[in-house]
C-alpha positions as CSV (number, residue, x, y, z in Angstrom):
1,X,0.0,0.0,0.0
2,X,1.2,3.5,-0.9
3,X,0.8,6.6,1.6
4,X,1.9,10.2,1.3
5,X,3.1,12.0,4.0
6,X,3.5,15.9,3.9
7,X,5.4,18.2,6.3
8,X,5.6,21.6,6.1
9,X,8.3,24.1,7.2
10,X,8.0,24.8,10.8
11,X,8.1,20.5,10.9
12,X,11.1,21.0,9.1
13,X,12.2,24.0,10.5
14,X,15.4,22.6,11.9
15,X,18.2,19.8,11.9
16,X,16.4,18.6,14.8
17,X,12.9,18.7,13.9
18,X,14.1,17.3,10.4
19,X,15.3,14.6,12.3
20,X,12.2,14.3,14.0
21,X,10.4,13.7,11.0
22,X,13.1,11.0,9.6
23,X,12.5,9.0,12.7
24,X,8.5,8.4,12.0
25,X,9.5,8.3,8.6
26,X,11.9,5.5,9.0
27,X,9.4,3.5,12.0
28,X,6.6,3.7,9.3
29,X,9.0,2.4,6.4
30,X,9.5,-0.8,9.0
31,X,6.0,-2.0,8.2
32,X,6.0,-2.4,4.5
33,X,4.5,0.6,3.0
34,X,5.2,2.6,0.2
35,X,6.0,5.8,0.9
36,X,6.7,9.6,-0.6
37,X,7.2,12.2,1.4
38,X,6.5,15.9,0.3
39,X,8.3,18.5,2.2
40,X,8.0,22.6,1.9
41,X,11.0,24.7,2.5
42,X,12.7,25.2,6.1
43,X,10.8,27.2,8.4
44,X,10.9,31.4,7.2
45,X,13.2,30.4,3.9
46,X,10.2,31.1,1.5
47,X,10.0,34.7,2.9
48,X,13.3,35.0,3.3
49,X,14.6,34.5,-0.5
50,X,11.5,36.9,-1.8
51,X,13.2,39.3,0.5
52,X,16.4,38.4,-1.0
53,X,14.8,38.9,-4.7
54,X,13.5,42.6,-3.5
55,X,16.1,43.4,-2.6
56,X,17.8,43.0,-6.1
57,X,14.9,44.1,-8.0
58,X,12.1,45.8,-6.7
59,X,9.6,43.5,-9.0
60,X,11.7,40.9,-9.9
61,X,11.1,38.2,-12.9
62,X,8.0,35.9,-12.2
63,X,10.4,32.7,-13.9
64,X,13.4,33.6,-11.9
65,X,11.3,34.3,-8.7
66,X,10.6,30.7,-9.4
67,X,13.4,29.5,-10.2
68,X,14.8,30.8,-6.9
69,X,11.6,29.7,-4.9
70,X,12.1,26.2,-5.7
71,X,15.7,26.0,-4.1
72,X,13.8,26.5,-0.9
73,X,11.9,22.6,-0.8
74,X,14.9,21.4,-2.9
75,X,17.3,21.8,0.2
76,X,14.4,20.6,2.5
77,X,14.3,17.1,0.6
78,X,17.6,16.7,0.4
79,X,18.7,17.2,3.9
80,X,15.1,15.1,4.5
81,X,16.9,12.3,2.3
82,X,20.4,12.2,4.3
83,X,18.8,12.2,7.8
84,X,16.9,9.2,6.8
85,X,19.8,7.4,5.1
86,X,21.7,8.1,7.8
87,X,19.2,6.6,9.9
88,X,19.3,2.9,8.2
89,X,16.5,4.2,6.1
90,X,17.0,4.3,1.8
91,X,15.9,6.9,0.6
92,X,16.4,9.4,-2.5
93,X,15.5,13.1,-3.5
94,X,13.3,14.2,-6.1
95,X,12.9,17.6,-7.6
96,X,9.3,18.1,-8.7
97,X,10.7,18.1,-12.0
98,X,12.4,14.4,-11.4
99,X,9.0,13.2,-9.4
100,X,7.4,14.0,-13.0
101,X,5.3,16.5,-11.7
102,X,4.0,18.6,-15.1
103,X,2.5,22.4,-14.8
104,X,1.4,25.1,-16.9
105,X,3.2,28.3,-17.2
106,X,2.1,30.5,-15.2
107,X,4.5,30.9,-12.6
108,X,3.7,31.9,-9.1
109,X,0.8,30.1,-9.6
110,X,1.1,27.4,-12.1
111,X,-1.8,24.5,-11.6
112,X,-0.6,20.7,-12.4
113,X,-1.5,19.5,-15.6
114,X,0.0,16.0,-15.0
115,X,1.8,13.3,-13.2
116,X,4.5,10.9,-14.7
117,X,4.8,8.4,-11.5
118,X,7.6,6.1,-13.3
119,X,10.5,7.3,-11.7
120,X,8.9,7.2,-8.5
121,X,7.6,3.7,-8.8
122,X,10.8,2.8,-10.0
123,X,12.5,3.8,-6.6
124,X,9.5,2.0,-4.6
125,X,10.4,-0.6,-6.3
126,X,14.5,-0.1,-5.4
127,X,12.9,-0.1,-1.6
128,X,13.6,3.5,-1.4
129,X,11.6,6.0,0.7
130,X,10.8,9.3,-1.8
131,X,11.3,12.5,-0.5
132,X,9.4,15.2,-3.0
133,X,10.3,18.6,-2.9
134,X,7.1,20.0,-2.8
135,X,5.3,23.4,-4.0
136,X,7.1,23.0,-7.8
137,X,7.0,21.6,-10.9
138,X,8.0,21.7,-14.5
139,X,6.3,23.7,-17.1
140,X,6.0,23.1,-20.7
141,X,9.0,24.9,-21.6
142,X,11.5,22.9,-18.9
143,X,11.4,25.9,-16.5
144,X,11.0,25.4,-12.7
145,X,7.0,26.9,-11.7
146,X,5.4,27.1,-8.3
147,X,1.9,26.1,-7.2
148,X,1.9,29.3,-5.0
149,X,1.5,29.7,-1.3
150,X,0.5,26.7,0.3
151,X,1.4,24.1,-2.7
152,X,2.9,21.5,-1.0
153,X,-0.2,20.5,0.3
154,X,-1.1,20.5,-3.6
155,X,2.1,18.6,-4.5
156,X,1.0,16.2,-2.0
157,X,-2.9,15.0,-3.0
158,X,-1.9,15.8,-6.4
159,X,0.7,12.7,-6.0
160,X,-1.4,10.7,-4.2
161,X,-4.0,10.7,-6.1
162,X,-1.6,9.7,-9.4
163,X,0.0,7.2,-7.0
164,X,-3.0,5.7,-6.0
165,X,-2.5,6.0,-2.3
166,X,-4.9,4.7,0.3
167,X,-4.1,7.8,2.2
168,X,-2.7,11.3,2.3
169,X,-1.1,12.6,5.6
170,X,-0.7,16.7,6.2
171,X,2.1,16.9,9.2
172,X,2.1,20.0,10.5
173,X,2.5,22.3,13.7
174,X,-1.0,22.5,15.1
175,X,-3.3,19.1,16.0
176,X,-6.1,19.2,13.3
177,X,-8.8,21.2,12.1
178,X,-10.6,23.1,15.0
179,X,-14.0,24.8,15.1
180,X,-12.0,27.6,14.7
181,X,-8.6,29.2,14.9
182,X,-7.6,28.5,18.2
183,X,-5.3,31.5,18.5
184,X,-8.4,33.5,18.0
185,X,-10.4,31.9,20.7
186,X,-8.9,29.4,23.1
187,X,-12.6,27.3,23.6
188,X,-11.8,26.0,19.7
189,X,-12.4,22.1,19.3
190,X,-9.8,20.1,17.6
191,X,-12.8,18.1,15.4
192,X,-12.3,14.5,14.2
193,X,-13.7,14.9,10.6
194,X,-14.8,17.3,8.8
195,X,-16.5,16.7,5.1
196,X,-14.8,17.8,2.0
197,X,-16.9,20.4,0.7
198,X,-17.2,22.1,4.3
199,X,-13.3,21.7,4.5
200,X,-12.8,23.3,0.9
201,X,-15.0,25.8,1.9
202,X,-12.9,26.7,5.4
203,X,-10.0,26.8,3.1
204,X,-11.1,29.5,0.5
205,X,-12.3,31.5,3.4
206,X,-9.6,31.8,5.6
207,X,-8.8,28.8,7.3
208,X,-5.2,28.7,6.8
209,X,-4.4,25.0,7.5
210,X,-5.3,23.4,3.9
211,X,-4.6,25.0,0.4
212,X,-7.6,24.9,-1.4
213,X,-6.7,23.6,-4.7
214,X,-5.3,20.4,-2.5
215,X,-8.8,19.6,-0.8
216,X,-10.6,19.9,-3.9
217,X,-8.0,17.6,-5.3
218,X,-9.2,14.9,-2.5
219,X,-12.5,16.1,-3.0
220,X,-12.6,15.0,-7.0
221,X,-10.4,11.7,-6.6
222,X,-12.2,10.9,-3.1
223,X,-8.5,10.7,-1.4
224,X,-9.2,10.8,2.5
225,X,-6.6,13.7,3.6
226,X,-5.4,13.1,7.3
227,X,-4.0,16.4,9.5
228,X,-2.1,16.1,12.3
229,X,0.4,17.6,14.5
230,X,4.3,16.5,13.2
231,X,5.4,16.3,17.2
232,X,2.2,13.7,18.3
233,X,3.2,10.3,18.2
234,X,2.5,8.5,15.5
235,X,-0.4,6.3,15.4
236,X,-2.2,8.1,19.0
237,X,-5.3,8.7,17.1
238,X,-4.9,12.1,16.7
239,X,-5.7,14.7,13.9
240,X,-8.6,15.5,11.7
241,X,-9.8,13.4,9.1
242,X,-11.5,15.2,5.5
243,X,-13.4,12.9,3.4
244,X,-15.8,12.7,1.4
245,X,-19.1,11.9,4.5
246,X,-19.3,12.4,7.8
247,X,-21.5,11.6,10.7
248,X,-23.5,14.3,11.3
249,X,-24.3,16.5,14.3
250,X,-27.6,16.9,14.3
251,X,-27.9,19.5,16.9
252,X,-26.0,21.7,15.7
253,X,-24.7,21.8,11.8
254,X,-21.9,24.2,11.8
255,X,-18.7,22.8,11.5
256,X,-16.3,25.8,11.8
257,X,-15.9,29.2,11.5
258,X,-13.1,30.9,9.3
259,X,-11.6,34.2,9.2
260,X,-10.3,35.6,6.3
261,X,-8.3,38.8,6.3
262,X,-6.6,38.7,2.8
263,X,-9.7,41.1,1.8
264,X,-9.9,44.1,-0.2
265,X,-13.4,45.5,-2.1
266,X,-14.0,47.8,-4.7
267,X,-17.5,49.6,-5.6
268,X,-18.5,51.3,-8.5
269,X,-21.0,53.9,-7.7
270,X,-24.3,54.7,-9.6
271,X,-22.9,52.3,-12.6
272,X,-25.6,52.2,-15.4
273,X,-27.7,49.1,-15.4
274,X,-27.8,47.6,-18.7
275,X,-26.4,44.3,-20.6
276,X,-22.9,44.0,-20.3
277,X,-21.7,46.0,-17.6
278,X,-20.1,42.5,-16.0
279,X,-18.5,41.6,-18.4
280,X,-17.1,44.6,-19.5
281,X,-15.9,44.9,-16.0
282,X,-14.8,41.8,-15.1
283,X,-13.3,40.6,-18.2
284,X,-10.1,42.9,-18.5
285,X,-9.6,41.4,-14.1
286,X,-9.9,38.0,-15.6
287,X,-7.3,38.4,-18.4
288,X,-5.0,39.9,-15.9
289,X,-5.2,36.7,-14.1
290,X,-6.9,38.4,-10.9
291,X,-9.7,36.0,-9.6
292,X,-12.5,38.0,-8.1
293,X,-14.4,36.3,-4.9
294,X,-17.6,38.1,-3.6
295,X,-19.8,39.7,-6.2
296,X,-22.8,41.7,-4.5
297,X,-25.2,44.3,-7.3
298,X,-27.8,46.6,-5.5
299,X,-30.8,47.1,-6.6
300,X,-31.1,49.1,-9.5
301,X,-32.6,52.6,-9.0
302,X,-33.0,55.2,-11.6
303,X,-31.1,52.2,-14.0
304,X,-28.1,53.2,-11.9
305,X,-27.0,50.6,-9.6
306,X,-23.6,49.8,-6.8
307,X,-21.5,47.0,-8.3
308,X,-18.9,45.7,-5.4
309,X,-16.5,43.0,-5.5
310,X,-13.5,41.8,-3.6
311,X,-10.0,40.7,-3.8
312,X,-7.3,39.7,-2.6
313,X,-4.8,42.0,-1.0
314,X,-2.0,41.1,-3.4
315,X,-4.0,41.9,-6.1
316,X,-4.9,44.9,-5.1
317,X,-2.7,47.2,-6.6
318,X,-3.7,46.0,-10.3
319,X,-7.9,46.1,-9.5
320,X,-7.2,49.5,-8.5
321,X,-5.6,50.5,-11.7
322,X,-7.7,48.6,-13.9
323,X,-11.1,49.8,-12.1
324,X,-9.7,53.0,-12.1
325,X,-9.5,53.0,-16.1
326,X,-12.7,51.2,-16.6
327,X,-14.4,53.4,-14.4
328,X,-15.5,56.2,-16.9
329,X,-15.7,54.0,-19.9
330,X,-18.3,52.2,-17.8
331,X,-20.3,55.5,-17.2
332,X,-19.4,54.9,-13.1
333,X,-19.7,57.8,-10.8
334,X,-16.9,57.3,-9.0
335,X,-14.9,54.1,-7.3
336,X,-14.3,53.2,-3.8
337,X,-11.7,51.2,-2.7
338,X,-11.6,49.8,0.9
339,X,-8.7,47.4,2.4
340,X,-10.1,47.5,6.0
341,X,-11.7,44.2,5.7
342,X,-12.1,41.0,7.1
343,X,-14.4,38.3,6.1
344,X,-15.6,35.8,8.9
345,X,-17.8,32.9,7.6
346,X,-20.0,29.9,9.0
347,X,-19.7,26.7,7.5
348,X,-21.7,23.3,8.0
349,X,-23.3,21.2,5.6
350,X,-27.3,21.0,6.4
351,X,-27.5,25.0,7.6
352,X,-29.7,25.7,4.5
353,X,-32.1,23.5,5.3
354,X,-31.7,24.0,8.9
355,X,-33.7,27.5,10.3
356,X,-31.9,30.0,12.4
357,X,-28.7,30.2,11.7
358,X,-28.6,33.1,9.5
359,X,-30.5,34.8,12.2
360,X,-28.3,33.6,15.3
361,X,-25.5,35.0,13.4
362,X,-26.6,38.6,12.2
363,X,-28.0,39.0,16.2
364,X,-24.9,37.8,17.7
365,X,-23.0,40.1,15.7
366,X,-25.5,42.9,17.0
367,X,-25.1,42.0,20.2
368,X,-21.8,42.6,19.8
369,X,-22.2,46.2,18.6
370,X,-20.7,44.8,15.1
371,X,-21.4,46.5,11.6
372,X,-22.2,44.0,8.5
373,X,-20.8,45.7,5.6
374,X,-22.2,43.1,3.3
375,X,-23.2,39.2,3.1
376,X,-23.0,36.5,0.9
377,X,-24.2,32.8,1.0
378,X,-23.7,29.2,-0.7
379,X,-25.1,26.4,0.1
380,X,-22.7,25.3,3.1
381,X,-21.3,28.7,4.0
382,X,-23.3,32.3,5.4
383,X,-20.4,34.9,5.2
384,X,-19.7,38.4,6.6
385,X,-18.0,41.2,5.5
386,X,-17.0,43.2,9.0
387,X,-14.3,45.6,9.8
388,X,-10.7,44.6,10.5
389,X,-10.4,45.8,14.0
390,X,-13.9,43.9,15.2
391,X,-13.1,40.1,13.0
392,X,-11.3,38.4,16.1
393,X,-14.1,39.4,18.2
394,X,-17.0,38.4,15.6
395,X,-15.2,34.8,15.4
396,X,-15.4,34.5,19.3
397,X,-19.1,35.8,19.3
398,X,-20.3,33.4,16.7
399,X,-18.3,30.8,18.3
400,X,-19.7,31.0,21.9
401,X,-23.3,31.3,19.6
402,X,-23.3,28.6,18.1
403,X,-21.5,26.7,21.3
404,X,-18.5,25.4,19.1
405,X,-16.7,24.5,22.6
406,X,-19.1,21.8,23.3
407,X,-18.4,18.4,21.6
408,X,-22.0,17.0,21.3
């Protein structure tokens, strides 16, 4: 049977905790499985060599940002590789270019187009543990291209699912997916499962534990994606498990609450309301590769309406400019622009059909004395648009609401 383990950088942060991880490496080698291991790059060294690049060029090269991105998880899996050797245990290195891991183009963010497993097979086959440097791979042209922040975890279901493992394993430094994040408020609930869709849902949101592309990886190849704390003891039952079911709580169907503070809107004031305006709009954001989350329209009014829309904050820069230019072409009054934002969400399958909860959250964020600057649903998620300063203490409100703390 074939697992895939992934640890990220503070599990591999030093030459002790890389040793950590080469010692339950090495005891889970002893029972006969096949296993690749996906590491990210040492503790800060992601940050650290874009600082590096800054420094040398205020907007540096997206290919050679990559190029030089990539060292990071290379040196990761190499050192990985030696400790385990070292240890008794065989094992060899992989670039994500030698794992036969394929990507498009565009670097920063490329997506996977493809998996070649052959050369990894080839070592399973040698007896060898594979250590994957994780977060890269090789675009059409030959060049080194990243998956973006978070990719290892991409790297990691993305593999498994081409390997056909039973199971993929997220190591990292906290104990699992909790109700929320427990440095926000304390009461947070390390939960045992969690369902796909409410997981990928936590993930776009906020929830900084998964990347998103990875869960909806597990979620289209129905991989069960196991989190858990690097420094537990392996096998103590720990962790979270996402798949693709899970038994429900009927008392109470929110899973978890996210924060997300990577926010920034944009309105367009008294925009005319005919045919087109969307498109015109969001057309010129979509060739410039800026993906655009919530979407809210008022009501039109004189057939002038408010068109807002939000970002990310590293795209912000480029929606200003481009909203900016549209602006008159698009017969706006004027645009706002507004960075001040957080976005807190519930999320639990069954709240649609379930009364109350949209109602429970808008009072206890009243209690509160907080401001809803705008709202947006799906199916599994109600979310809020509040002010920066006040998110930290919406999550805890809707949290003791909702009585997240208790484990029914």
């Amino acid at each position: 049977m074939t697992v895939v383990q992934k640890y990220g950088g503070t599990s591999v942060g030093s030459v002790e905790r890389l040793r950590n991880v080469a010692r339950r490496v090495a005891a889970r080698a002893v029972d006969g499985e096949q296993i690749a291991v996906v590491v990210s790059a040492m503790g800060k060294t992601t940050d650290e060599l874009l600082t590096l690049a800054r420094e040398v060029n205020p907007r540096p090269p997206r290919r050679e940002t990559d190029l030089l991105m990539a060292t990071g998880e290379m040196v990761s899996s190499a050192l990985l590789a030696m400790a385990l050797v070292e240890m008794g245990c065989p094992a060899v290195a992989l670039t994500g270019a030698q794992a036969g891991v394929f990507t498009d183009n565009t670097f920063g963010r490329a997506r996977i187009r493809g998996i070649d497993t052959w050369r990894i097979e080839e070592e399973f086959a040698e007896g060898h543990v594979v250590v994957v440097a994780g977060f890269q791979g090789q675009s059409p042209q030959g060049d080194y291209a990243t998956l973006g922040r978070g990719g290892s975890d991409t790297s990691a279901v993305a593999l498994g699912a081409a390997l056909k493992a039973r199971q993929v394993e997220i190591y990292t430094d906290v104990q699992g997916i909790y109700t929320t994040d427990p440095r926000i408020e304390p009461q947070a609930r390390c939960l045992r499962d969690i369902a796909s869709e409410e997981m990928l849902e936590a993930a776009q949101q906020g929830a900084g534990v998964m990347h998103p592309r990875a869960v909806e990886l597990g979620l289209l190849y129905d991989i069960p994606i196991l989190v858990a704390s690097s420094q537990a003891e392996f096998g103590s039952g720990g962790g979270t498990l996402i798949r693709g079911k899970v038994h429900m709580e009927p008392e109470n169907r929110v899973r978890t609450i996210a924060l997300d503070r990577d926010v920034a809107s944009v309105t367009l004031r008294n925009v005319p309301d005919r045919p087109g305006i969307a498109s015109q709009l969001f057309g010129p954001l979509a060739d410039a590769g800026i993906s655009v989350d919530t979407i809210v329209q008022n009501a039109s009014e004189l057939q002038l309406t408010d068109l807002t829309f939000t970002v990310t904050k590293d795209d912000w820069e480029r929606t200003q400019e481009i909203s900016k230019s549209l602006s008159a072409e698009l017969g706006a009054a004027n645009v706002l622009f507004d960075h001040d934002l957080v976005k807190v969400s519930l999320i639990g399958t069954g709240m649609q059909s379930g009364p109350g909860y949209a109602a429970t959250m808008f009072r206890s964020l009243s209690d509160a004395g907080i401001n809803i600057e705008l709202i947006t649903t799906s199916e599994i998620r109600i979310t809020c648009l509040v002010r920066a300063d006040r998110g930290e203490e919406a999550v805890r409100a809707l949290h003791s609401a909702f009585q997240l703390d208790e484990d029914i």
